[in-house]
N, C-alpha and C positions, 0 to 999 in steps of 0.2 A: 761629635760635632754634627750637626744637626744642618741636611741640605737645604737649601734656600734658594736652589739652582730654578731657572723659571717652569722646568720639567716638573720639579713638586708643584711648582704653585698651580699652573695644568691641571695636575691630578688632584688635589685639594680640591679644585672646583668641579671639578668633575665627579666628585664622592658624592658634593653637596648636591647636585643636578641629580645623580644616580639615588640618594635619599630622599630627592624630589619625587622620583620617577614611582617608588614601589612605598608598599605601607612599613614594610618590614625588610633591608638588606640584613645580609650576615657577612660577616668582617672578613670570612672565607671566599665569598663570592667576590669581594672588594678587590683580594689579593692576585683569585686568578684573573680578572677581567684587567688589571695594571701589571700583572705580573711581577708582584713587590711580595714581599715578608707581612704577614701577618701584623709582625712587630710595626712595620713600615704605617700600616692602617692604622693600627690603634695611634702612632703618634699624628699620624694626618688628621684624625676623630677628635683627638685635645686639642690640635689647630683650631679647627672648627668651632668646638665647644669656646676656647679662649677669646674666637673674633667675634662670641657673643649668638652663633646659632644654635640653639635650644636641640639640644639633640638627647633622645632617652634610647640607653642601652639597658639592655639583661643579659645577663651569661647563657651561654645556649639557646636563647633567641635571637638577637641580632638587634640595629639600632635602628631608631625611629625617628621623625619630625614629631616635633609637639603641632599638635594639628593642629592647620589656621594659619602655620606661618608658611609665605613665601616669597620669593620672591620677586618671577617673572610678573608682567599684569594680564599678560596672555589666559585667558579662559576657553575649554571646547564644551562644545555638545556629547553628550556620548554618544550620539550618531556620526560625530566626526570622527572621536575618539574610534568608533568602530572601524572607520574607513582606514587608521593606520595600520588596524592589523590585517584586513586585506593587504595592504601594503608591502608592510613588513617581512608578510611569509611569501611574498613574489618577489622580493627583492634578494630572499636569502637564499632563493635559489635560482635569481636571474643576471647576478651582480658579479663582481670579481671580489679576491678578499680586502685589497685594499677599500674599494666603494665598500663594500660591505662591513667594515670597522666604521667609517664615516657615518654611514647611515645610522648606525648601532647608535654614536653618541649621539644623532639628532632624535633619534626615537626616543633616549632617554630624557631630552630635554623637554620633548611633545609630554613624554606621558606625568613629567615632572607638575604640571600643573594646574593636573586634575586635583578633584577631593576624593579624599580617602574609598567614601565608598563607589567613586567611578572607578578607580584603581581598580578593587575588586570585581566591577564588573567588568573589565577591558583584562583582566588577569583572566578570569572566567569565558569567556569570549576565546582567549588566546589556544585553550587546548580543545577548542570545539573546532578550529579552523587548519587545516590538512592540504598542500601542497606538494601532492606526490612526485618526486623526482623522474626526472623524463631519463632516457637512454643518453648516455656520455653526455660528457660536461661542454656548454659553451663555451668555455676557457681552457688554455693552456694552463695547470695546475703549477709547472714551472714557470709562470711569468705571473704572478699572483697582481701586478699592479698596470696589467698593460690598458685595462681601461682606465684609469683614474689616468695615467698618462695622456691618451689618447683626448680624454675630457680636458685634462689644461693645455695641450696646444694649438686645440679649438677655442678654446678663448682667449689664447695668448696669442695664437696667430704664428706658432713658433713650429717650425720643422722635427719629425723625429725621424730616428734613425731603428730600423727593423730586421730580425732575422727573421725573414718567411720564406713557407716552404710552402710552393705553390701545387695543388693537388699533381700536376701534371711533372712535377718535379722531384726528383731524387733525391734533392738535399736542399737547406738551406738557403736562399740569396739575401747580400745586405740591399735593402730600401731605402733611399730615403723619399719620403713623403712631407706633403702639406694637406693633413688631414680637415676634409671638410667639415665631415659628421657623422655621427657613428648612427645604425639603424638596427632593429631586432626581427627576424624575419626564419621561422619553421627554424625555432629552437636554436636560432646563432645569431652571432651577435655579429655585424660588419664596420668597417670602416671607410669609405669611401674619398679618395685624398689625390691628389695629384703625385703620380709619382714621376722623381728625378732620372731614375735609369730605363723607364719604358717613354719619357716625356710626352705620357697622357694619360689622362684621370684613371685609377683602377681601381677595382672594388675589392678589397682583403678580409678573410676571415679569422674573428680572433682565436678561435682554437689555433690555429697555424701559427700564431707568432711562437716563435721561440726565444728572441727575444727581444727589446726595445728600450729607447733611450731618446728622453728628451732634449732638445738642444736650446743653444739661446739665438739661433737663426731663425730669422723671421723669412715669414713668406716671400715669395720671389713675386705673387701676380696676385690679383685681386678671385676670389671664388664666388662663383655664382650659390644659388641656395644649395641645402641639401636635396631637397623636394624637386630640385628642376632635374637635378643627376638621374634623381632614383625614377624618373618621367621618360627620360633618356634613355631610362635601360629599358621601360617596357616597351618602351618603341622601337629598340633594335631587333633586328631580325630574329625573327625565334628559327627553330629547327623542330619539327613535328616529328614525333616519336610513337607511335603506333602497338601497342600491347594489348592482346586479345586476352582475356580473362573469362572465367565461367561467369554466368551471369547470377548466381547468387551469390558472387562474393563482391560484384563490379561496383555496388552500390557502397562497399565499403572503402575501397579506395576513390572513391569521388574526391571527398576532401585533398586527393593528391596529386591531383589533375598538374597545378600549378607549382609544382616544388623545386625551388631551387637547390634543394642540397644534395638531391643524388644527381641532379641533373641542372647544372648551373645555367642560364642565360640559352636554356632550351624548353621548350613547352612538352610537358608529358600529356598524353591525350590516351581515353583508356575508352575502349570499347568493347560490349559484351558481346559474346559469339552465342 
């Protein structure tokens, strides 16, 4: 019996977007990107074919649009086209994996409706462009969706509930917050939110979450911007920190005068002897 559940229909459209996207898919790359059966593809591809889209397959090459058709009315430049794969390869290493599956299917829908041979040249583009991996992850790897959470109860307005573990802490505490707005600052990603058990604004980092959970509790008070907070902090009192360094190397840590991550909500100042 053959599913009809809204999940296929989902992925149906989403085959069709992803045939949009590339000149050439193969039915292997269909299977692990939905993580379905081979079999599962090919009956999605006769869906297709049946509702009347023009699709050409080869054995051992993989399946194609007959060129010409589509269906968004969206057109890009290739110099727009170029600017998603800047994009793309900063997001794949500045995002959590939830956002980062999202983003995946928007890219496919972006690259869905170029012509064939921009495709080739935004595919050509793609392994010319290198985003080397910085030291440890912004993210807790066990909480894979705490920014996509974090993103809708900023726009829903709605409290979460967090296991964070504050540098200066041992273990764990549960939070709950109303998160303002999340910022990216020397390789971490923050959130910035009113919390209910210190009852006042505090800034949290997402590596630390361990873990987190949406509620359907709306905010208790109205939030000013993100922008006024993060204005807030630089006007709090800093703490001067003084490190004498050789002076052939002083010139290399300039860039780190300012860093909050080994030294949070304290001004690092470096002077050469």
């Amino acid at each position: 019996m053959l599913d009809e559940s809204p999940k296929r229909f989902d992925r149906v459209i989403a085959i069709l977007i992803q045939l949009q996207s590339k000149k050439i898919v193969k039915a292997q790359e269909l299977a692990e990107r939905f993580e379905v059966s081979l079999r599962t593809i090919y009956r999605d591809i006769r869906t297709l074919e049946a509702s009347g889209v023009p699709i050409y397959g080869e054995a051992g090459i993989g399946y194609s649009l007959v060129d010409g058709y589509r269906l968004p009315p969206v057109m890009f430049t290739r110099e727009e086209a170029s600017s998603f794969i800047a994009a793309e390869k900063l997001m794949q290493k500045f995002i959590d994996k939830e956002l980062g599956q999202h983003y995946q299917s928007a890219m496919f829908k972006l690259k869905s409706v170029l012509q064939n041979s921009d495709k080739d040249w935004v595919s050509n583009m793609e392994t010319k462009v290198l985003i080397q991996p910085s030291m440890g992850s912004p993210f807790n790897e066990n909480v894979p969706n705490a920014m996509s959470i974090l993103f809708k109860s900023v726009t829903d307005k709605t409290q979460v509930i967090m296991d964070y573990e504050a540098i200066e802490a041992d273990a764990a505490s549960k939070r709950t917050i109303e998160p303002v707005g999340v910022f990216h600052d020397h390789n971490n990603w923050y959130v910035i939110g009113f919390c209910h058990l210190r009852n006042d604004y505090r800034q949290f980092r997402a590596d630390r979450i361990e873990g987190i959970q949406k509620t359907q509790i709306p905010f208790t008070k109205e939030h000013d911007s993100l922008e006024n907070y993060l204005n807030k902090e630089e006007e709090s009192t800093k703490t001067k920190v003084r490190i004498l360094v050789d002076r052939k190397i002083s010139k290399y840590l300039s860039s780190e005068k300012n860093t909050t991550d080994l030294f949070p909500r304290k001004m690092l100042a470096i002077w050469s002897k």
